[in-house]
Backbone bond lengths (Angstrom), bond angles and torsions (degrees), N, CA, C in turn:
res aa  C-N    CA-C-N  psi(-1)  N-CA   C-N-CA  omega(-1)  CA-C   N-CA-C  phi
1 X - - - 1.443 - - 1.527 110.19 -
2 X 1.186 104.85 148.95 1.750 122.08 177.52 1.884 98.61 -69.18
3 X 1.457 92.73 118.54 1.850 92.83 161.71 1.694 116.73 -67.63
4 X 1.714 100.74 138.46 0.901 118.50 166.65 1.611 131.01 -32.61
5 X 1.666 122.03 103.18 1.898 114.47 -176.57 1.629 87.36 -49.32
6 X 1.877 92.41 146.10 1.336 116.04 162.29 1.597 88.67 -131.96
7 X 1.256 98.80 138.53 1.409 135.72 159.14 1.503 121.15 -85.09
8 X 1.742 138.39 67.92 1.476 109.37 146.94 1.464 139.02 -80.78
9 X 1.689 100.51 151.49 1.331 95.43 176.19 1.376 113.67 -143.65
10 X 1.562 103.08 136.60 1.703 121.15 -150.46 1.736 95.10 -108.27
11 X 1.319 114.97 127.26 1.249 116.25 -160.15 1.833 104.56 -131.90
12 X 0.973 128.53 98.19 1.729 111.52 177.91 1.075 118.73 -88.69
13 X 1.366 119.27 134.98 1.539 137.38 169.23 1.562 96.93 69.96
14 X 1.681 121.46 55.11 1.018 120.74 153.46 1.437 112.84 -122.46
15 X 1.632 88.27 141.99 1.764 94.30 -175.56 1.461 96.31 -98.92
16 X 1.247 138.37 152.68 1.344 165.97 153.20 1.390 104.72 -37.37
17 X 1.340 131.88 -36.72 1.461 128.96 -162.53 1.596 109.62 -87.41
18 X 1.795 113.76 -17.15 1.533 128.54 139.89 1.518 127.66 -28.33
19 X 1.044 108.30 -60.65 1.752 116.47 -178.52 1.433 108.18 -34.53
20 X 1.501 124.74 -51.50 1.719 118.95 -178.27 1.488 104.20 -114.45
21 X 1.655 118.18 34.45 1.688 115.50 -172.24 1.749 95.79 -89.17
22 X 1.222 113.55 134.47 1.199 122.44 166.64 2.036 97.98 -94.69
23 X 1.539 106.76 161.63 1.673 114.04 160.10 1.371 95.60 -144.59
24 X 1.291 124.08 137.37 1.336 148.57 -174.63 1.841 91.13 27.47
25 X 1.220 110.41 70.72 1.571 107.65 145.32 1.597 88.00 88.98
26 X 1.430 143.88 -39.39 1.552 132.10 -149.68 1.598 89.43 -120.76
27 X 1.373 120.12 136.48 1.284 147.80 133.87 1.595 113.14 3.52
28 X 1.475 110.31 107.65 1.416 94.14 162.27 1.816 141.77 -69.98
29 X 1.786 95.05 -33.14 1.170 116.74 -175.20 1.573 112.89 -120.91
30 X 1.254 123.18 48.24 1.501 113.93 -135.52 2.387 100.93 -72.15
31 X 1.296 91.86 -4.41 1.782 105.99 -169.17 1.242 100.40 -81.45
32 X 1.613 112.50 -49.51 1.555 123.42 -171.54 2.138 102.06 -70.83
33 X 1.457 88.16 -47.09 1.494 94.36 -179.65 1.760 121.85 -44.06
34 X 1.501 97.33 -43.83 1.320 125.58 -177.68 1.990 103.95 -57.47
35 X 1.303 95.27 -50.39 1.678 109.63 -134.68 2.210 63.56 -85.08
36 X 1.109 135.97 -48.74 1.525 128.43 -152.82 1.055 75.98 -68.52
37 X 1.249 133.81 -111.98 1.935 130.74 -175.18 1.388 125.43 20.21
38 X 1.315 97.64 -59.04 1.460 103.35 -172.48 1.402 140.23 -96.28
39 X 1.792 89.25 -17.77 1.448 105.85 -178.42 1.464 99.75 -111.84
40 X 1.691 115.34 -128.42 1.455 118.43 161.85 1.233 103.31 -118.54
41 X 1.485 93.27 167.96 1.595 120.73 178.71 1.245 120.12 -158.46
42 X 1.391 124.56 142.66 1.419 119.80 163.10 1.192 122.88 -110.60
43 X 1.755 111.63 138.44 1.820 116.27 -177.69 1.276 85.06 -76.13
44 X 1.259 167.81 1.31 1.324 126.33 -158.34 2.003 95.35 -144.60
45 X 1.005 111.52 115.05 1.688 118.06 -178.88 1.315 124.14 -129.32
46 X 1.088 147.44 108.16 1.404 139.64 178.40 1.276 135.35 -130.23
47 X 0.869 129.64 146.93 1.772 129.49 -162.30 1.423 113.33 -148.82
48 X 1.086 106.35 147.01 1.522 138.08 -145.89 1.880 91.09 -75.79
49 X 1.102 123.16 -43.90 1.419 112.98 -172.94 1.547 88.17 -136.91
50 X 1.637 111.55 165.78 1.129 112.44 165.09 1.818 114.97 -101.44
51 X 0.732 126.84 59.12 1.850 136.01 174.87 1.309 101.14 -132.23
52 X 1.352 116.72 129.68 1.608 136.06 -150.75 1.930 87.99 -80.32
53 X 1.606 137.24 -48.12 1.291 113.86 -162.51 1.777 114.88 -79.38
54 X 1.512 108.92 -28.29 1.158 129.33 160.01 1.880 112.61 -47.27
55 X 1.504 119.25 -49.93 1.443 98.72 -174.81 2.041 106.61 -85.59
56 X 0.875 109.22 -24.54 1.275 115.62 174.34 1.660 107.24 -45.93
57 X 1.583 102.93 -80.57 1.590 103.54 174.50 1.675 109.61 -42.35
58 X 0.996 109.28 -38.02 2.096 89.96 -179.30 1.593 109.00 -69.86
59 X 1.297 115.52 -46.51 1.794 117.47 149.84 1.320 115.04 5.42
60 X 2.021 102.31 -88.11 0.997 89.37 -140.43 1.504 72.84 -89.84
61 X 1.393 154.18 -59.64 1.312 142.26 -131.13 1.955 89.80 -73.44
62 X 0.897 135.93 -26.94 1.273 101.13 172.29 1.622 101.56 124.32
63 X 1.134 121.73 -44.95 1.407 126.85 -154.82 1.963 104.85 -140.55
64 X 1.670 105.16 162.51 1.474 94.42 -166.05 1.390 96.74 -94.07
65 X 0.809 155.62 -59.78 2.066 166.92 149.66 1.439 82.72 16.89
66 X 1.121 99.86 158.65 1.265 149.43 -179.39 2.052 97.13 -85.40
67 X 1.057 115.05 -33.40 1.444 107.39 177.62 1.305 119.54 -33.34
68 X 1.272 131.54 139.33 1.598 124.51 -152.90 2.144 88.61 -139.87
69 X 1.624 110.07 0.73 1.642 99.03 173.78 1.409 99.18 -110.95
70 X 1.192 91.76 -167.35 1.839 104.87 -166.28 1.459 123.38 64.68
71 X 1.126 120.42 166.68 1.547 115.66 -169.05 1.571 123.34 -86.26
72 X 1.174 119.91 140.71 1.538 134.23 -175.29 1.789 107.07 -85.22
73 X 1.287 88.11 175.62 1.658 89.86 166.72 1.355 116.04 -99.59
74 X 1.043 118.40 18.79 1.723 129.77 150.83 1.490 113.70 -97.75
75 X 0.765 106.18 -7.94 2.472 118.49 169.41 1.517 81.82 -74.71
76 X 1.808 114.64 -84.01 1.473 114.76 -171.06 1.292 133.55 -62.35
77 X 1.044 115.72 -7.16 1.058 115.82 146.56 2.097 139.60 -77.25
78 X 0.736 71.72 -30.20 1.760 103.39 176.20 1.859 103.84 -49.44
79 X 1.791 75.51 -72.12 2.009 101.74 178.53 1.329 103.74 -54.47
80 X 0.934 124.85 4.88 1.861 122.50 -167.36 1.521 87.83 -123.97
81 X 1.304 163.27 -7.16 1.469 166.78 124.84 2.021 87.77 124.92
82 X 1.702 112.21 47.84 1.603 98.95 130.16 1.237 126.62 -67.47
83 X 1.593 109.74 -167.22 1.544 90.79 163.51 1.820 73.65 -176.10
């Protein structure tokens, strides 16, 4: 069987309390608003530093160190027929 599409999405200097923020009457995020509603989402996210290339790499490799062996979440993912 074909693996399940995953959707990430990497967002900087967004706060969570955006997703249902209106400004003068209209939607700030009305796509993200849409897409949390309807799809999944998590209230709760956290990352090891706040600098957008720094939390990414702990993402996908898995771990905060500087360690550059062992497997990432692009290995497990891989083994699961992403690509």
């Amino acid at each position: 069987t074909r693996p399940v599409p995953i959707l990430m999405i990497f967002l900087e200097g967004f706060r969570p309390e955006l997703v249902d923020f209106s400004l003068d009457g209209k939607p700030v995020a009305p796509f993200l608003s849409r897409l949390a509603h309807s799809g999944v989402s998590s209230s709760r996210a956290y990352v090891h530093t706040p600098w957008t290339l720094q939390s990414r790499d702990q993402l996908f490799r898995g771990r905060v160190d500087e360690d550059r062996r062992g497997r990432s979440l692009i290995d497990d993912l891989h083994d699961r027929g992403y690509f």
